[in-house]
ROGU-138954 format. One record per residue: x, y, z of N, C-alpha, C in turn; residue in one letter. Coordinates in steps of 0.02 Angstrom, whole numbers, plus 50000, padded with zeros to 5 digits. Atoms other than C-alpha are relative to their C-alpha. Layout:
REM residues N
+--------+---------+-------+---------+----------+-------+--------+---------+-------+------+
| n_east | n_north |  n_up | ca_east | ca_north | ca_up | c_east | c_north |  c_up | rest |
+--------+---------+-------+---------+----------+-------+--------+---------+-------+------+
|      X |       Y |     Z |       X |        Y |     Z |      X |       Y |     Z |    A |
...
+--------+---------+-------+---------+----------+-------+--------+---------+-------+------+
//
This chain:
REM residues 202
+--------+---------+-------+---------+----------+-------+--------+---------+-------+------+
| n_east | n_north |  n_up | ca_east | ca_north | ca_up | c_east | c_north |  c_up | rest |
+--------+---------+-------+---------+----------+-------+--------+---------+-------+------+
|  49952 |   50013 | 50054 |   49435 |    50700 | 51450 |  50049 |   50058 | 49995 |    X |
|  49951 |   49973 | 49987 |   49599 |    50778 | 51449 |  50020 |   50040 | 49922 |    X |
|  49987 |   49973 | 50078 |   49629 |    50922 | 51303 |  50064 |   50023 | 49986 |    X |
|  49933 |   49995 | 50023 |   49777 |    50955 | 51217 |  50021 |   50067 | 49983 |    X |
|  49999 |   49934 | 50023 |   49818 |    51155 | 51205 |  50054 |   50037 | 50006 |    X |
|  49929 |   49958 | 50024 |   49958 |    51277 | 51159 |  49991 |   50054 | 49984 |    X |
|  50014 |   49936 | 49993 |   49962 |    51447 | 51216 |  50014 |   50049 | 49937 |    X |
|  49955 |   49941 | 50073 |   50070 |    51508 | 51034 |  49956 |   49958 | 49963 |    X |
|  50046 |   50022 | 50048 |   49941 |    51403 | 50957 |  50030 |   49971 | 49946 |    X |
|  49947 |   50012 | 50027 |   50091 |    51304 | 50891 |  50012 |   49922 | 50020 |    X |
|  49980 |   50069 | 49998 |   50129 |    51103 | 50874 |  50052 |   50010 | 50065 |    X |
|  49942 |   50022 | 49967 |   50285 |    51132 | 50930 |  49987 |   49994 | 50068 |    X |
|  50015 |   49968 | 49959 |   50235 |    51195 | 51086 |  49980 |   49951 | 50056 |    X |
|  50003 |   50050 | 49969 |   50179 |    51028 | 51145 |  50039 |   49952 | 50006 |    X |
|  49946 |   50059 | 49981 |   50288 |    50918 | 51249 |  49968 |   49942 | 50038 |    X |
|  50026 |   50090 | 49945 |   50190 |    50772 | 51330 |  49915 |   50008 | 49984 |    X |
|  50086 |   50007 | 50009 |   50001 |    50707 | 51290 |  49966 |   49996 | 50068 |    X |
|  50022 |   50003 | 49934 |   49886 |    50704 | 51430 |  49992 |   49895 | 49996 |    X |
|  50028 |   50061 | 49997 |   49861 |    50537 | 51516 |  49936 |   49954 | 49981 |    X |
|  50083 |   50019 | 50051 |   49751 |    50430 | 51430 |  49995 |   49992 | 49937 |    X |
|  49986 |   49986 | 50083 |   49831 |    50469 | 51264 |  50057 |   49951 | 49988 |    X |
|  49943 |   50006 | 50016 |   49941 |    50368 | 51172 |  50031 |   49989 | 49964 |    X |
|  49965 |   49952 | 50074 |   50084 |    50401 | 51062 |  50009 |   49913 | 49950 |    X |
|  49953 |   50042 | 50023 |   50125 |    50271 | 50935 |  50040 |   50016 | 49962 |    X |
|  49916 |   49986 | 50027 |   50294 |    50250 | 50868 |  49997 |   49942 | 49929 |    X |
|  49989 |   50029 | 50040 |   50330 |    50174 | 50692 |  50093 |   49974 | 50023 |    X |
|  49950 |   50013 | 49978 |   50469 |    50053 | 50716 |  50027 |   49960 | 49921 |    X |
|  49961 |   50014 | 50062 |   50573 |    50018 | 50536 |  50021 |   49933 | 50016 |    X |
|  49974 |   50062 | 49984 |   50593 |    49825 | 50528 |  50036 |   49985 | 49930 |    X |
|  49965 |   50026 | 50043 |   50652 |    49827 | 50352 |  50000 |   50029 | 49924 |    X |
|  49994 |   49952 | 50055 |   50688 |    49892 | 50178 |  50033 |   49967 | 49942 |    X |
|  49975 |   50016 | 50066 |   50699 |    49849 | 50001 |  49991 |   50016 | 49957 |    X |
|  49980 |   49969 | 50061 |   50772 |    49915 | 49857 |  49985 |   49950 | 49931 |    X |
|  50010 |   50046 | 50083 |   50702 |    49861 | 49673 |  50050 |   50027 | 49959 |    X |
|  49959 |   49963 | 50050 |   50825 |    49873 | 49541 |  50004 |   49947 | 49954 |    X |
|  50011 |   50046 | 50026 |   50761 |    49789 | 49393 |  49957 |   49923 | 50028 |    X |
|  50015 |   50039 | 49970 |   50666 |    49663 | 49502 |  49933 |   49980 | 49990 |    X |
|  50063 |   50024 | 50004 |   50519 |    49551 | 49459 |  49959 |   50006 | 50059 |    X |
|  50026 |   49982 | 49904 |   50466 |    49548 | 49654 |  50021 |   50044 | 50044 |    X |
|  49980 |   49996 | 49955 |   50472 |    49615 | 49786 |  49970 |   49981 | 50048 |    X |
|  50036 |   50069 | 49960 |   50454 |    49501 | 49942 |  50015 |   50037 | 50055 |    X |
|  49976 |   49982 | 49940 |   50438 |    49542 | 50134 |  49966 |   49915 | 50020 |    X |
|  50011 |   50063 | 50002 |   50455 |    49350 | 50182 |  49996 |   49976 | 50109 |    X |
|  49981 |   49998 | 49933 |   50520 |    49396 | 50385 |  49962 |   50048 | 50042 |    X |
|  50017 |   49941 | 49935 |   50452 |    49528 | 50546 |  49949 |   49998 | 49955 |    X |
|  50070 |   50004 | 50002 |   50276 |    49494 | 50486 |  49967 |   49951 | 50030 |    X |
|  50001 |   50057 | 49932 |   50224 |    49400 | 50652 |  49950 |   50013 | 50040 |    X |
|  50030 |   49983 | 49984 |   50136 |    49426 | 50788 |  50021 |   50041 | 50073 |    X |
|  49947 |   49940 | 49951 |   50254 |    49572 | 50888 |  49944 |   50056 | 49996 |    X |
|  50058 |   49935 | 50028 |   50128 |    49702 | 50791 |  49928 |   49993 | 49991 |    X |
|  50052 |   50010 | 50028 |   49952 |    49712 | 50782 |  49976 |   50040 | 49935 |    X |
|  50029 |   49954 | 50066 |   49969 |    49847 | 50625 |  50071 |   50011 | 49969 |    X |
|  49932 |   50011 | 50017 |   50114 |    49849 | 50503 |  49971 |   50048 | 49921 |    X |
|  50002 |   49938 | 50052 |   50141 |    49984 | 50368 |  50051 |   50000 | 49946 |    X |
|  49982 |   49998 | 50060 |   50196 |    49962 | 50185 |  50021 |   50077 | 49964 |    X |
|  50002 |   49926 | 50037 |   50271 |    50140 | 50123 |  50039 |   49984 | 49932 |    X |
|  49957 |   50026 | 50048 |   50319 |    50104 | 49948 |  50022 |   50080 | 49967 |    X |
|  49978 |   49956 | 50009 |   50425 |    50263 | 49867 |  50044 |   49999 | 49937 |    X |
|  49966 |   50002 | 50090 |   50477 |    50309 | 49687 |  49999 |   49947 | 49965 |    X |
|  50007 |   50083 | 50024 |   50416 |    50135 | 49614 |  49980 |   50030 | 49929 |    X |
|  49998 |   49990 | 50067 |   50460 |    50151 | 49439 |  50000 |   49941 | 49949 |    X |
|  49997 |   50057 | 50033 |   50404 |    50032 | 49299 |  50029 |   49997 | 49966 |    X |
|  49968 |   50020 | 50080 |   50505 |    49947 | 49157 |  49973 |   50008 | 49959 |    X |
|  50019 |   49999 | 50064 |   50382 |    49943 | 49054 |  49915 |   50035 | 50026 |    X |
|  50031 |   49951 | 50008 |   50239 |    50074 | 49001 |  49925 |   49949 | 50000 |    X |
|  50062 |   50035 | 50000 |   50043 |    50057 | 49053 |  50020 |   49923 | 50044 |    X |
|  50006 |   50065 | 49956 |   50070 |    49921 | 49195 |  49954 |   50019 | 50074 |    X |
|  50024 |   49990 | 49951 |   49999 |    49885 | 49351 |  50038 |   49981 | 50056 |    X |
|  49957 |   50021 | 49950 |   50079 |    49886 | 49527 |  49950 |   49978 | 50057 |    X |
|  50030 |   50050 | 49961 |   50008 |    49743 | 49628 |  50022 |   49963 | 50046 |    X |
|  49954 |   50014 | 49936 |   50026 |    49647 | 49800 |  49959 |   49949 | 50013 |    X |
|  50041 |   50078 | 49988 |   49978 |    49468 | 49846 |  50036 |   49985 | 50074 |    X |
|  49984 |   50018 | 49940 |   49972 |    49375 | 50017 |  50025 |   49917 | 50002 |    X |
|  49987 |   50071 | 49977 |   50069 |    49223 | 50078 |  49962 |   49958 | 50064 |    X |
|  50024 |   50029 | 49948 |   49948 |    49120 | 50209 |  50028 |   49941 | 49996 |    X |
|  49955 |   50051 | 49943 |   50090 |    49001 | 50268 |  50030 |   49927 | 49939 |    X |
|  49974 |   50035 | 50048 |   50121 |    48915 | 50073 |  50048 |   50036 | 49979 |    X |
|  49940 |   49955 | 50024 |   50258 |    48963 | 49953 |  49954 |   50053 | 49967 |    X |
|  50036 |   49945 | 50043 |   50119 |    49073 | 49840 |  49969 |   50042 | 50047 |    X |
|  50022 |   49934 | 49975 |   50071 |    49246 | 49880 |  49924 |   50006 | 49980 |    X |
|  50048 |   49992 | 50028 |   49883 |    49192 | 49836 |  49937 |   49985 | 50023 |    X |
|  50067 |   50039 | 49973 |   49766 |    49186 | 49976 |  49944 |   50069 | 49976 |    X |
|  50079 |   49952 | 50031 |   49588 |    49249 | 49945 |  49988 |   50048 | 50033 |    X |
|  50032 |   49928 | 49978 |   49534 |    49417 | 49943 |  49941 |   50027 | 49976 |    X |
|  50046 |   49946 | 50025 |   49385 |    49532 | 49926 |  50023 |   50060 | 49995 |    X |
|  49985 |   49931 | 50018 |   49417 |    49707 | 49869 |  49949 |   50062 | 50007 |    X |
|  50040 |   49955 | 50059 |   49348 |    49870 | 49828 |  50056 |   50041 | 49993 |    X |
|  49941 |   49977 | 50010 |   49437 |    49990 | 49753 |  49960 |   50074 | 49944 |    X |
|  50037 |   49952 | 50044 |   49387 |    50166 | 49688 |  50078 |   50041 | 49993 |    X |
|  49927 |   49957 | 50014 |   49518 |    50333 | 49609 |  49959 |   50045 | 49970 |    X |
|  50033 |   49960 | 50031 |   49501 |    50498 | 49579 |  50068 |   50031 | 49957 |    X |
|  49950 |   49966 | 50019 |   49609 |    50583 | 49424 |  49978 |   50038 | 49959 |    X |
|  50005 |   49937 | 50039 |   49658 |    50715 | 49328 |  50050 |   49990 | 49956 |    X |
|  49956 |   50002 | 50036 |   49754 |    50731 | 49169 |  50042 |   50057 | 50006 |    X |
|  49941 |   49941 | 49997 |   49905 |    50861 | 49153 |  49983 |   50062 | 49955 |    X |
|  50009 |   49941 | 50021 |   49821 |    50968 | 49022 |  49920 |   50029 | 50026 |    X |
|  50085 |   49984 | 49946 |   49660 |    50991 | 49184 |  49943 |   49978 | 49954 |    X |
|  50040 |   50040 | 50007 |   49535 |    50891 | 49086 |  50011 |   49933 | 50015 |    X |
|  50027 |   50071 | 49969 |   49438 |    50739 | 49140 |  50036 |   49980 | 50057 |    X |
|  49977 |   50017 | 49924 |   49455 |    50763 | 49311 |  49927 |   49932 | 50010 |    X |
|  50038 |   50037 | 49975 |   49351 |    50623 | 49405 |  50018 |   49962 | 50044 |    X |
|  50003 |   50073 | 49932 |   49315 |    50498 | 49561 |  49946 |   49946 | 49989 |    X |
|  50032 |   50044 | 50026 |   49231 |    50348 | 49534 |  50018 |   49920 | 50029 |    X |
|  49989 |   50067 | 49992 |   49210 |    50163 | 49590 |  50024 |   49947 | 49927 |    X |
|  49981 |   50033 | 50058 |   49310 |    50047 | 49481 |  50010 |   49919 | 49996 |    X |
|  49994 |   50056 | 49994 |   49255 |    49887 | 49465 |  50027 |   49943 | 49995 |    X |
|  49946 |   50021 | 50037 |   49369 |    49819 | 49343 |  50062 |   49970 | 50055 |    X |
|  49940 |   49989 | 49967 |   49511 |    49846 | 49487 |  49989 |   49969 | 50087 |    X |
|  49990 |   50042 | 49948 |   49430 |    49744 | 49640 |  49989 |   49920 | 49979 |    X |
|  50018 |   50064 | 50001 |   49404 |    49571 | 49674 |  49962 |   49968 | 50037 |    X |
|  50054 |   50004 | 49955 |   49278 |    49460 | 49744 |  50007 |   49907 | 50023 |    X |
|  49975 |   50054 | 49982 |   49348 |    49295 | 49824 |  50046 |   49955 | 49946 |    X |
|  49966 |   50034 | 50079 |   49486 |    49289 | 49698 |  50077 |   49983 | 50047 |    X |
|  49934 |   50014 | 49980 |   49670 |    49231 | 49725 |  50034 |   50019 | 49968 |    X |
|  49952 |   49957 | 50023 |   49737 |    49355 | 49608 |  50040 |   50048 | 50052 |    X |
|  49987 |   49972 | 49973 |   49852 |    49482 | 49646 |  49941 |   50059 | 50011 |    X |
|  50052 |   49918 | 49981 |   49772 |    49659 | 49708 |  50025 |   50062 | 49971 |    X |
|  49972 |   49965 | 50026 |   49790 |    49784 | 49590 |  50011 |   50101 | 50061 |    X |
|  49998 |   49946 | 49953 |   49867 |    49946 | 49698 |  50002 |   50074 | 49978 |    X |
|  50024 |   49941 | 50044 |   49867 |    50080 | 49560 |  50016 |   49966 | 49942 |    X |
|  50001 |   50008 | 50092 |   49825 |    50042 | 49363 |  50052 |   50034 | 49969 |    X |
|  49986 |   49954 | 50066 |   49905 |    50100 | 49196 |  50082 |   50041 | 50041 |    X |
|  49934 |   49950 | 49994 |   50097 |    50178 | 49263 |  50011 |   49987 | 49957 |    X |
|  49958 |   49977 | 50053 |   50197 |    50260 | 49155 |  50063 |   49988 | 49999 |    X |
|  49933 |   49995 | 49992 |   50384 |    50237 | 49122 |  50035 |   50028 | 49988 |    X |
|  49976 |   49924 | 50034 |   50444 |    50389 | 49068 |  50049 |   50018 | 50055 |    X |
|  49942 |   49987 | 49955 |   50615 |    50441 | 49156 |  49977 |   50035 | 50070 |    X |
|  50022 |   49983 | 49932 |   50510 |    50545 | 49285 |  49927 |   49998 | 50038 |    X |
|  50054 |   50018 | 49946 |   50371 |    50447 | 49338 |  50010 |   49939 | 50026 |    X |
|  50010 |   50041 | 49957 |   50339 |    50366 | 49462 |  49927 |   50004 | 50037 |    X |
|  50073 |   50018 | 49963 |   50207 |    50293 | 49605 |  50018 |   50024 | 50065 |    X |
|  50003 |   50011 | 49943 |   50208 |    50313 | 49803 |  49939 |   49996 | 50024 |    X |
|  50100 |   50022 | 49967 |   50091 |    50280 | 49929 |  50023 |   49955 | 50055 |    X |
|  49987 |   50047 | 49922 |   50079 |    50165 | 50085 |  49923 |   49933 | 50007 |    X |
|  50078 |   50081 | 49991 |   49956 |    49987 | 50127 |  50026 |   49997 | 50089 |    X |
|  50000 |   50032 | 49934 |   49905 |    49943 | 50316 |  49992 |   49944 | 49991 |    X |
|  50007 |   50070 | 49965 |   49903 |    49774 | 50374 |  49989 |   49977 | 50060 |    X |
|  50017 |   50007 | 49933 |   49807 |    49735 | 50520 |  49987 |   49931 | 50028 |    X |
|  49994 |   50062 | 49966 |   49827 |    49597 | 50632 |  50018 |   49902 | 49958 |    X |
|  49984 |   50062 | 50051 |   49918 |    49469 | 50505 |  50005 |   49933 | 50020 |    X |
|  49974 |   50062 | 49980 |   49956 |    49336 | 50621 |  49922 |   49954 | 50042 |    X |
|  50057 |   49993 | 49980 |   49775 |    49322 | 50681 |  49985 |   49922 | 49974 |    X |
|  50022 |   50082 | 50031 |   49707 |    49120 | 50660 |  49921 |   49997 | 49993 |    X |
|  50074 |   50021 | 49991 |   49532 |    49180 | 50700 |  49975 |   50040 | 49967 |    X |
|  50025 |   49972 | 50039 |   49494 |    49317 | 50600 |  50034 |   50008 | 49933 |    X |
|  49967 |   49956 | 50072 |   49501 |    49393 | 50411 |  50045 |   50028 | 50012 |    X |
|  49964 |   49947 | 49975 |   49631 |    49506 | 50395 |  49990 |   50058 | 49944 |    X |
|  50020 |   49950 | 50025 |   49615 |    49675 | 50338 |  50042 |   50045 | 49974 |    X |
|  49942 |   49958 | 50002 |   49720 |    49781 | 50241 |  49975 |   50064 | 49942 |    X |
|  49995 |   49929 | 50030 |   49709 |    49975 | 50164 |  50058 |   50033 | 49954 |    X |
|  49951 |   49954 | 50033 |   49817 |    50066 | 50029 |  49968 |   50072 | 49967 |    X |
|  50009 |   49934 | 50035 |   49824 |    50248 | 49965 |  50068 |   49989 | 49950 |    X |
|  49944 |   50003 | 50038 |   49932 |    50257 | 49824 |  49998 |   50065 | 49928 |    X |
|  50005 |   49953 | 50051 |   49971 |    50411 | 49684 |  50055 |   50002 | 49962 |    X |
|  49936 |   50021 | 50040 |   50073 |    50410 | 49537 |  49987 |   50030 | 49926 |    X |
|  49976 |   49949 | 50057 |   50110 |    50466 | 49355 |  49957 |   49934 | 49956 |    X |
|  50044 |   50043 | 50027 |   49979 |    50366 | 49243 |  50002 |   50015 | 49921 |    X |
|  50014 |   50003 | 50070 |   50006 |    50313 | 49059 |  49938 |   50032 | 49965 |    X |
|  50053 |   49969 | 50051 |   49902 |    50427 | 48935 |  50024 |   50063 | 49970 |    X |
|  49973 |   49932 | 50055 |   49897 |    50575 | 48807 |  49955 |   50033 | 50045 |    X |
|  49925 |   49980 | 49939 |   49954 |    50679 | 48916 |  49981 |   49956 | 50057 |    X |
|  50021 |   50038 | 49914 |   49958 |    50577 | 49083 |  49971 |   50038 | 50032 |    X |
|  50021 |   49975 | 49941 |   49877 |    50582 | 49211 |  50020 |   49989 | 50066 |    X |
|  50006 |   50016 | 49928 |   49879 |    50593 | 49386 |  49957 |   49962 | 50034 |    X |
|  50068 |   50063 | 49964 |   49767 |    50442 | 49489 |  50044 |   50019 | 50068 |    X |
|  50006 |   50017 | 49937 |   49748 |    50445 | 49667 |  49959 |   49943 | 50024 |    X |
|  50033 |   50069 | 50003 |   49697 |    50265 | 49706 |  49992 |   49984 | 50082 |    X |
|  50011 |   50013 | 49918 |   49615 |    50193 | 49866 |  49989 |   49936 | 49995 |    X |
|  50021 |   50068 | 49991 |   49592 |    50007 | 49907 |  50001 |   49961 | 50058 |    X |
|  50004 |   50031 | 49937 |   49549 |    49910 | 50025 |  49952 |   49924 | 49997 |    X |
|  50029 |   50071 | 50029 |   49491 |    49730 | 50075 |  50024 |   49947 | 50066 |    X |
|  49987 |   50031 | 49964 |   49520 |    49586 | 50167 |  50036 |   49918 | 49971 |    X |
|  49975 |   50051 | 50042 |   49620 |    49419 | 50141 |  49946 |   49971 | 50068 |    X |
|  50067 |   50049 | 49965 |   49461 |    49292 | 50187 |  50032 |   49922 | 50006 |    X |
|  49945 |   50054 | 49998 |   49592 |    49168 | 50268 |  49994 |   49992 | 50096 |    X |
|  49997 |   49988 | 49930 |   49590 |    49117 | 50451 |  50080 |   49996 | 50029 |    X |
|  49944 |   50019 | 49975 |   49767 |    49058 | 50427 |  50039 |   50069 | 50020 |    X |
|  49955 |   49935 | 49974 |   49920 |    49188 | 50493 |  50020 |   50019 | 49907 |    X |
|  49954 |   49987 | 50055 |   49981 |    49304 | 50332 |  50079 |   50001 | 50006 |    X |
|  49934 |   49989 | 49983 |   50182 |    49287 | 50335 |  50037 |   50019 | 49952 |    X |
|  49970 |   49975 | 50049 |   50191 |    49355 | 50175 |  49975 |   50047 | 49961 |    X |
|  50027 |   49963 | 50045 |   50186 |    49489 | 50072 |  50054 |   50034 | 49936 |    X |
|  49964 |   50017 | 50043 |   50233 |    49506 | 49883 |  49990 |   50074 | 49944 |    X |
|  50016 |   49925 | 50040 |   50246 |    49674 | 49768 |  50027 |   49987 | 49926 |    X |
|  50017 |   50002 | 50075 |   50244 |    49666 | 49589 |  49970 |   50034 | 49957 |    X |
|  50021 |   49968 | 50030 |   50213 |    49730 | 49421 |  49958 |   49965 | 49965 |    X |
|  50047 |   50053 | 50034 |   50072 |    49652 | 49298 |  50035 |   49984 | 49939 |    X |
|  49968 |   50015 | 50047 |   50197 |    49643 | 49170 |  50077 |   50020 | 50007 |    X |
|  49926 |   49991 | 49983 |   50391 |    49666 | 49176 |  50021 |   50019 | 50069 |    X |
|  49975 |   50003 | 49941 |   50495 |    49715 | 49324 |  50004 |   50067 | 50026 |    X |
|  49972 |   49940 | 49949 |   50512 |    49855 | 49464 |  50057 |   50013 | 49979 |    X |
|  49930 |   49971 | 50010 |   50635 |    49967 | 49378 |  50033 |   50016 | 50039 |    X |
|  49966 |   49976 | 49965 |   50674 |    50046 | 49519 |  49943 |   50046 | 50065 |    X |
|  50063 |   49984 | 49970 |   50587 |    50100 | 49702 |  50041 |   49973 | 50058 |    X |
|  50000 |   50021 | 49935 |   50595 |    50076 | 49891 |  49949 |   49988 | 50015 |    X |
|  50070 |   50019 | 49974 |   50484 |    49995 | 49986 |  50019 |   49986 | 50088 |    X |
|  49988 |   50014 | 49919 |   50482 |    49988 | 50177 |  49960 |   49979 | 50032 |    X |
|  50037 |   50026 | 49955 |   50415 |    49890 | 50304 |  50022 |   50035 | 50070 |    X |
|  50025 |   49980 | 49941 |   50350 |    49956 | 50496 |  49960 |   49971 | 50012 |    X |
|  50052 |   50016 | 49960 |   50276 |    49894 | 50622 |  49991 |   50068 | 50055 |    X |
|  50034 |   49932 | 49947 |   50167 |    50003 | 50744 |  50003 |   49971 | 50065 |    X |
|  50012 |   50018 | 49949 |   50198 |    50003 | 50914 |  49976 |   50030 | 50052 |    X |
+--------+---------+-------+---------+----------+-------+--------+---------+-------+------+
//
């Protein structure tokens, strides 16, 4: 097996992987801006070009205080509501360093439901919070298996004083059909404002 080493003991330093290795490239298929927006939809380039496709959502700011930012799947109807299992755990901290914690949160998965998937609880809307974070999507177009998808997500969380949540989730949509959709949302009013980008991995 071929090792990877750098005499200044420096990234930079490396120009080519050994054979055997290989690089993938994120390739930007698309991008959308919330402004005021009940949804947000990626309805196109979720096919079967990619076997892994990457959700980076960035500065997703709610309208309205204490919501949840959530994401549902289209399997080949107009609704974003095929079935999923979940789990879903978070670890936070408030701003004046009490009640730190990590913890499984039951409340926040699901267990062959056709709701949405909650991707972090409780945001705040306060002029400078916000969420980011990123969801995989693996093999969406797939007829024979589940499909499987991962988010990390951190953000500015309604409370005296807020807190900070670092949220993890993960799960599968228990569908054999292809997903060709995917839908972003708040649990109550609209995406004040936020990017969201789609990649595929190649």
């Amino acid at each position: 097996m071929a090792i990877i080493t750098a005499n200044n003991q420096s990234m930079t330093a490396i120009t080519s992987l050994p054979s055997g290795v290989s690089a993938k490239s994120l390739i930007l298929l698309a991008t959308e801006t919330a402004s005021s927006s009940a949804t947000v939809s990626f309805t196109s380039d979720i096919d079967d070009t990619y076997k892994e496709y990457i959700f980076k959502y960035i500065d997703i700011h709610a309208a309205t205080d204490a919501v949840s930012f959530k994401v549902g799947f289209r399997d080949g109807s107009t609704a974003y509501d095929a079935t999923k299992t979940t789990t879903f755990f978070q670890g936070n901290h408030q701003e004046d360093g009490n009640n730190g914690a990590l913890g499984y949160v039951a409340g926040d998965d699901l267990a062959q439901s056709t709701a949405s998937q909650i991707l972090i609880p409780a945001l705040g809307n306060g002029n400078d919070e916000c969420i980011s974070g990123e969801m995989y999507l693996f093999s969406p177009s797939s007829t024979t298996y589940v499909k499987h998808f991962i988010s990390r997500a951190t953000g500015n969380v309604a409370g005296t004083p807020d807190y900070c949540y670092d949220v993890f989730c993960g799960g599968y949509c228990n569908v054999t059909a292809a997903i060709d959709g995917v839908q972003f949302a708040m649990s109550s009013g609209n995406i004040d404002a936020g990017t969201i980008k789609l990649y595929g991995i190649a």
